[in-house]
C-alpha positions in Angstrom: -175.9 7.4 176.2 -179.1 6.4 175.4 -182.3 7.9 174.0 -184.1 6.6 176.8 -182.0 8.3 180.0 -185.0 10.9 179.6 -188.8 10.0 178.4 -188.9 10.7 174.7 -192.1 13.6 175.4 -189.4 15.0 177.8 -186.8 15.4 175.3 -188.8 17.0 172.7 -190.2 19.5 175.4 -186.5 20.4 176.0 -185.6 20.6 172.4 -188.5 23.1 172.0 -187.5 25.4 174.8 -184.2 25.2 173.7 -185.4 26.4 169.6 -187.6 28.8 171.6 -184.8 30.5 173.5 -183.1 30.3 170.3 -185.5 33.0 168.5 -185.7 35.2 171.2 -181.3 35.2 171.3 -181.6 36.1 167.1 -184.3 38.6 167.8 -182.4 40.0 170.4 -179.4 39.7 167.8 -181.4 41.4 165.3 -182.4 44.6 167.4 -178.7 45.0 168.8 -177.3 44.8 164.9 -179.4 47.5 163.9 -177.6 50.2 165.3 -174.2 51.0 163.1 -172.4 51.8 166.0 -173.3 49.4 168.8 -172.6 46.5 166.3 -168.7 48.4 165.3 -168.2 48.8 169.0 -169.5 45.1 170.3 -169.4 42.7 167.1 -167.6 39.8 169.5 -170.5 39.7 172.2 -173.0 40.3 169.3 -171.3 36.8 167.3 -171.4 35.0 170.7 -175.2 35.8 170.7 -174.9 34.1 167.1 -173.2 31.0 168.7 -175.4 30.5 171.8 -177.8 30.4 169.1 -176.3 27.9 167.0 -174.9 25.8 170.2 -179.1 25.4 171.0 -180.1 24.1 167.3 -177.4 21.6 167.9 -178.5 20.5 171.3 -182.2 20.1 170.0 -181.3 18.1 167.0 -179.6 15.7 169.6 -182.6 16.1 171.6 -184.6 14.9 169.3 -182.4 12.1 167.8 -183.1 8.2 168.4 -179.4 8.0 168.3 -178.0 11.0 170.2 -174.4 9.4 170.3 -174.4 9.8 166.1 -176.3 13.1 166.8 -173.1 13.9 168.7 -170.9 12.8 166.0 -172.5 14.8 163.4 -172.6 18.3 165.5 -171.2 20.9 163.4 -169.9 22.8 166.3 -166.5 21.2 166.9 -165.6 22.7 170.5 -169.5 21.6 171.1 -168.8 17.8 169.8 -166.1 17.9 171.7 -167.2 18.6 174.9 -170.0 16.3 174.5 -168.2 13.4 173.1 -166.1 13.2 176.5 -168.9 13.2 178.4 -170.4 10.1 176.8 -169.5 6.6 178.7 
């Protein structure tokens, strides 16, 4: 993989919409986990929210890397890395 399979103005426009998405997932987040009950009676869906979230930071930072195969490497998200990593030739 190479940071120049997409224009670099390309992959920092992705990265953005990608961050963008991001806030509106943890503001979404934020408004479900004010109600008590909702968050007692949905906390898995409501820490997948959490990990979409955290899945899209990740995919940015690649984005945005000179050397997304490092990038890659250096995900925190293991099942993420993964996935990646056997996609790379």
């Amino acid at each position: 993989m190479t940071a120049s399979s997409l224009s670099a103005a390309l992959r920092l426009k992705i990265a953005d919409e990608l961050e963008l998405a991001r806030e509106e997932i943890e503001r979404l987040g934020a408004i479900l986990c004010s109600d008590a009950r909702l968050v007692t009676a949905h906390m898995v869906a409501l820490q997948a929210l959490d990990m979409l979230g955290q899945q899209q930071l990740a995919l940015a930072k690649i984005l945005r890397s000179d050397d997304p195969r490092a990038a890659i490497a250096n995900t925190p998200l293991e099942t993420l890395r993964s996935r990646l990593e056997r996609s790379l030739d």
